[in-house]
Each structure stands twice: as structure tokens, then as C-alpha cells.
MIMI-120188 format. One record per residue (C-alpha): x, y, z; residue in one letter. Coordinates in steps of 0.02 Angstrom, whole numbers, plus 50000, padded with zeros to 5 digits. Layout:
XYZA/...
This chain:
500465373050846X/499385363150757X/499655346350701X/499285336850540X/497315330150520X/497405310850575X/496955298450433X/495585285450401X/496595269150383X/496535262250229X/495755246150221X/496065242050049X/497835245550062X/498125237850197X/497115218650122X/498375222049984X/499795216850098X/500305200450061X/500655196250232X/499005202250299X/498175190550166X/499105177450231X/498805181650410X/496795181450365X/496775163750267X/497835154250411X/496315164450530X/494905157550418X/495795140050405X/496025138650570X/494365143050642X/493635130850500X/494775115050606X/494145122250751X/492395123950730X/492365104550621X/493095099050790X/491835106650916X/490355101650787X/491195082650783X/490985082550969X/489365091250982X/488645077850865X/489125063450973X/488485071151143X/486865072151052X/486795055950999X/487225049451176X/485975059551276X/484685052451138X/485115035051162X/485765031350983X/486315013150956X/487745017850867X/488415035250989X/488045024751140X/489205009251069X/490455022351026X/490315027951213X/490515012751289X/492025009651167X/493005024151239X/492905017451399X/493785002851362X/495725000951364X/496535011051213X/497145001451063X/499054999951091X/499965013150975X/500535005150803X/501885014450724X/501725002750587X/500005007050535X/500305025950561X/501455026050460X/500795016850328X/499075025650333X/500115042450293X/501195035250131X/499765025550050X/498465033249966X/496535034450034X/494795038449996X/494555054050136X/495885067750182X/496275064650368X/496405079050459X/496675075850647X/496005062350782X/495775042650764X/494365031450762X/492565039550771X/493205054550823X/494405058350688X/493975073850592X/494405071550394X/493845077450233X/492645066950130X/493085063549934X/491995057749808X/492115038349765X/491625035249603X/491465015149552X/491125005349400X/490474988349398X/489684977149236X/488344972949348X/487654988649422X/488625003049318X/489475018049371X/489005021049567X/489585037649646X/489275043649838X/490285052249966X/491715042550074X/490925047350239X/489845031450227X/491165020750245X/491465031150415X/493205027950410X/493265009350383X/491905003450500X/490375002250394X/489854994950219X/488925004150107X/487955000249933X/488854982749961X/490614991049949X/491784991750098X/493754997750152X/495004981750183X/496234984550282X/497334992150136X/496085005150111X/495344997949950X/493714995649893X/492984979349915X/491474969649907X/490454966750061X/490064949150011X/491984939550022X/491284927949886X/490734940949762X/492084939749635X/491614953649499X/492584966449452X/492724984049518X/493544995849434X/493925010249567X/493975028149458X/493655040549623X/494555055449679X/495485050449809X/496875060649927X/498325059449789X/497085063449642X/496545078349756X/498405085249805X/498745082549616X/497265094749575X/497685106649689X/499685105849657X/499235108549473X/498105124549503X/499405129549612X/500595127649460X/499255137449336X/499235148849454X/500905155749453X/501035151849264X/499595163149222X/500395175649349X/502005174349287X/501365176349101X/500205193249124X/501685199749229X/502815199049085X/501525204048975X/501365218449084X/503165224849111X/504175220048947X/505905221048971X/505845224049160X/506525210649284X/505205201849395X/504625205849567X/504035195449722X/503565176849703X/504165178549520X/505835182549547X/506125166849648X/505205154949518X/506135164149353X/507885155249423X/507275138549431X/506375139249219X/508305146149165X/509155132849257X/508055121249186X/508255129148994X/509965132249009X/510865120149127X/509665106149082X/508975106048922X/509865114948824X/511495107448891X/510725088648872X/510065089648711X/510535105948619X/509975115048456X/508155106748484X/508005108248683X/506575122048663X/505435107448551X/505555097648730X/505585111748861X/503815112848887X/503715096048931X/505465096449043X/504795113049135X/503285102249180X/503875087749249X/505015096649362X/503535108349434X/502305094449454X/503625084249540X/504255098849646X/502785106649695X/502045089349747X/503705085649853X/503565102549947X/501725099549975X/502075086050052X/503035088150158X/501665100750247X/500735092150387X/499175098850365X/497815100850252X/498145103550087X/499915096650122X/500395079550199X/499885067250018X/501265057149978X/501075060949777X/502835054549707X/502925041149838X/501385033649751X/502005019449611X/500725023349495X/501115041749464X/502895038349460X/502455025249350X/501485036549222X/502965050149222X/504135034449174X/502805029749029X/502765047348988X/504545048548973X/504725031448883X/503655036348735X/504285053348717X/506095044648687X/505655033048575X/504555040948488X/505675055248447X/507355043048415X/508075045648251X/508825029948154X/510505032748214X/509705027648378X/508895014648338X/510465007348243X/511495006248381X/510194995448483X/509984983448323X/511484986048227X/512694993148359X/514654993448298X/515354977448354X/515844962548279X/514304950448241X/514584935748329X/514434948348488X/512604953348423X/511774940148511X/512464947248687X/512414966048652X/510754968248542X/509664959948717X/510754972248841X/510294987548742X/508474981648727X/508244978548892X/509184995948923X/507665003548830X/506564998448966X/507634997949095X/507995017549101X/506115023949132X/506035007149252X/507495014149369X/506805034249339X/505065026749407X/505865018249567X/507025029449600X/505805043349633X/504795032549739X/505995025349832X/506905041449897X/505365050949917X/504405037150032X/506025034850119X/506345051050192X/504215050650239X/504445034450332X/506225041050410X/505285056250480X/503875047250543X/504965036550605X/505785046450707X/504265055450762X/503505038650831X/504915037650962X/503845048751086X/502315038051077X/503215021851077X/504385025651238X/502895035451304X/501945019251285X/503315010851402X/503335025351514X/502675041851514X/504225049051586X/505285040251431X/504135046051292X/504395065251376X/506405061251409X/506515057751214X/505325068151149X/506645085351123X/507905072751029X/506605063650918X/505705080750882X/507685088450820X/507865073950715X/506135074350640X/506615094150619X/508235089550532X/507505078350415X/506115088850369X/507405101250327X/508485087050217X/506825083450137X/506795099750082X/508275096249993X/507725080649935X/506165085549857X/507365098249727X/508475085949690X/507365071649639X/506275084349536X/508145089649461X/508855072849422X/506975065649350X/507015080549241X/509095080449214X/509165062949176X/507435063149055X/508445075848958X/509745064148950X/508945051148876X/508335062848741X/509865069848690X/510405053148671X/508885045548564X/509005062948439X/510655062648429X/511445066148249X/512625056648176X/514335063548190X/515925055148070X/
């Protein structure tokens, strides 16, 4: 009896496979750590067996006594913005990515050169140098001129990359649809289609009615940007781990964003009750100031109210994760006694953060919605 012919596998199949995709990019990502690593370290041997000033200071460095661990400063390093993507490793031998860092000064113009000449903090270059907040400063304390700091730094970056993330599935999304009218998505899609009714139905049309599609474009965008860039970081590694919406100035610009959308958009009716609202006059004088300052007020609170939560739960986490090290710094037996409960916490949290990162991209969106369907409001006797 014979049996059937055995087949070639099929190679192009079988890269179709989302999961074997998948399976190859975490491969290619990893040996690109791994190989950044070994070259790091290869690069400082040679400069040691060579005799180079700066390798063999760096040698006799490491023999000193380690820096005691600063929870502090970890955890500060990891909300605040910087001017290289730190991968792993500390000091001369941490591994990172460099990003551009593009200046502007009156007196010498726009200057542009990588962030790997700063080496991390520890040199100057072009006259420019990182303080201890990771800012660019002059060299010279006494040189008082201006710089005007325009580079690509990690948040800019994770912005980039969450927004071609976004166009991504957009495009994706869009040909799909294109392609199979009046069918019901499939994969990724299906999970993503969910979240742009909620938003039209539950959100914007519910908020502000008749005219919610005139301002879903802009709702739907805000809620993705803020999303995505909550999920992403909450990754650990590269191109996850920016804190984005913990940043002031980007939750600043979605409040300014918001603001001028508003106001722009009120009708008179709106603008009557702030400066002719229906109370007796002699109360003017109180209630006219309150509803000013409740103009301002309401993009103020969305602004700190995403930054607030969303650096919280990064400094809870870390937090928590800096128990090892810092009872390991008492005793190595302590850090390793504490280390299962500090790593469940930091699990739990991550998980709550999860959470988190949905709900403040849901009541930013939810709330400028709100605000909208108050400011277009029609007048109702």
C-alpha cells in the first residue's frame, strides 16, 4: 500500500502566520540587544588593552565601591523625558539608543549632532552639556544666552512611533473595508471596530448629539493617541517604557487643543450664560468671574488629571519594584526574601495600569465631549 507523496513545506505560507512573524521580529530584536551588548563590551576591552585614557579611567572606576542604589533617581530617570532611549545597564556601560539633538541659538544658529557625545551625561560637547535634569545646558555656568532645545527626544520618538502605529491600523482598517463591503471584520480589526462605536455612539453622539460626527474625527483621535501611548508604556522595553501622557507638556497641548476647539465652536447661547447668565444682577459680579475662570479651569483639570494618574501608577510600580534592590542593599538575603512579594505587586499593578491607561483615554475623550455638547448647545424654551 502505497502512501501519499510527502510535501515541500511551504515557506510562504507558513511567514504568513501571524504568529511566526511575530516569533521572527522578537528573534531579530533580540539578537540586535544581544549583539549591541557584546559589541559595548568588546569596545571597552579594546580600549583597555590599548591604554586609552578614557577606557583605562573607566577601568579603574569599576573597581571602586558601587554607587549606593537611588530609587529616587531611577525612578525619576524613567518618568522624565531624555535625549537617548535607555535600553539596559548604567554608567559607561549602559547600552541606549542615540536621538538626534537639534539646538537653536542667536549666536551660532541651528546646531544638530547625535546624543552619544554627551555619553550619557559625562562629557560636554560643542559647549552644550546634560544637568542633572537631563537638559541642555551651557558648558560655561556664566553663559546666559538662550537655547531653544527643538530635538527629538524619547517622548517625541514614542509619539512618532505610537502615531505610525495608529496609521497603521487606520490604513489597514480602511482597505479592509474597502475590500469586504458589508462583511464584519476579522483579526486585529475586530478588536479595534468596538472601541470607534463606543466612542461614536456612547461618547459622542450621546454628549453632543445631531452634530457628534463634525467632532468625531477629532474625539477618535485623542482617545487612540492617548491609549496607544498608555499601553506603550507600560512595555519595558524598547519601543515601550516612554512616559508620553505623564509628560506636562503633551498633556498640556491636548488641554489647548481641547480649549480652542470649545470655544471656538460655542454658540451665543454659550457665551450668554458666562456674561449674561440668568440671575439677578447684583449677583453678576460673583457669578460672571466663577464661570470665567470655569472656562479655563476645565482644560486646566483635563491636563492634570491625565498626568497625575498616569505618572502615579509609573512611580507606584517602580516603586514597588525598588523594594528588592533597596532590602537587597541592606542584605542580600532581604532583597531575595522580598523579592516574590514586590515582583506580585509590581505584576498587579501593571495589570491595574492596564486598566488605567483605558480609562484615562475614556474620560479625556468622555469629558472633551462634554464640554462640547455644552458650548453648542441650542437654546431650548
Amino acid at each position: 500500500m502505497m502512501g501519499h507523496p510527502k510535501k515541500m513545506p511551504d515557506f510562504i505560507t507558513l511567514f504568513n502566520m501571524s504568529y511566526v512573524r511575530k516569533t521572527l521580529v522578537t528573534f531579530v530584536f533580540s539578537a540586535f540587544l544581544i549583539v549591541s551588548t557584546f559589541a559595548n563590551h568588546s569596545s571597552s576591552e579594546g580600549k583597555v588593552a590599548t591604554g586609552h585614557p578614557e577606557a583605562t579611567h573607566e577601568a579603574s572606576a569599576s573597581h571602586e565601591k558601587p554607587a549606593k542604589y537611588d530609587p529616587g533617581k531611577m525612578i525619576m530617570d524613567h518618568v522624565t523625558d531624555a535625549h537617548d532611549w535607555h535600553l539596559f545597564g548604567e554608567g559607561h556601560e549602559a547600552v541606549s539608543i542615540s536621538l538626534p539633538v537639534i539646538l537653536y541659538v542667536k549666536s551660532k544658529g541651528l546646531i544638530n549632532f547625535s546624543s552619544s557625545n554627551f555619553q550619557h551625561g559625562h562629557a560636554a560637547y560643542e559647549g552644550f552639556r546634560l544637568n542633572d535634569k537631563g537638559s541642555v545646558v551651557w558648558e560655561d555656568e556664566t553663559n546666559t544666552e538662550a537655547i531653544y532645545d527643538i530635538s527629538i527626544t524619547k517622548n517625541v520618538l514614542a509619539m512618532m512611533l505610537a502615531v505610525l502605529a495608529l496609521m497603521i491600523i487606520t490604513i489597514g482598517m480602511a482597505r479592509s473595508y474597502s475590500k469586504r463591503q458589508g462583511k464584519a471584520p476579522k483579526g486585529f480589526h475586530n478588536l479595534v471596530e468596538p472601541l470607534i462605536l463606543f466612542i461614536r455612539d456612547d461618547v459622542a453622539r450621546a454628549s453632543i448629539g445631531h452634530k457628534a460626527d463634525k467632532y468625531l474625527p477629532m474625539l477618535l483621535s485623542i482617545f487612540f493617541f492617548i491609549f496607544v501611548n498608555n499601553i506603550f508604556g507600560l512595555i519595558p522595553i524598547f519601543p515601550g517604557g516612554a512616559n508620553v501622557t505623564g509628560n506636562i507638556a503633551v498633556t498640556m497641548v491636548l488641554a489647548v487643543i481641547v480649549f480652542l476647539t470649545v470655544n471656538l465652536n460655542a454658540n451665543k447661547y454659550y457665551w450668554k450664560h458666562i456674561f449674561v447668565p440668568d440671575v439677578p444682577v447684583w449677583m453678576y459680579i460673583i457669578i460672571i468671574p466663577i464661570e470665567i475662570l470655569g472656562v479655563v479651569l476645565k482644560p486646566f483639570v483635563l491636563m492634570l488629571r491625565l498626568f497625575a494618574n498616569i505618572t502615579a501608577g509609573h512611580i507606584i510600580i517602580l516603586g514597588f519594584f525598588s523594594l528588592i534592590f533597596i532590602f537587597g542593599a541592606m542584605k542580600p538575603g532581604l532583597g531575595l526574601a522580598v523579592s516574590p512579594l514586590s515582583v506580585a505587586f509590581t505584576v498587579f499593578m501593571s495589570l491595574l495600569e492596564l486598566l488605567v491607561a483605558f480609562l484615562q483615554a475614556f474620560v479625556f475623550t468622555l469629558l472633551t465631549a462634554i464640554y462640547i455638547g455644552s458650548a453648542i448647545e441650542e437654546h431650548h424654551h
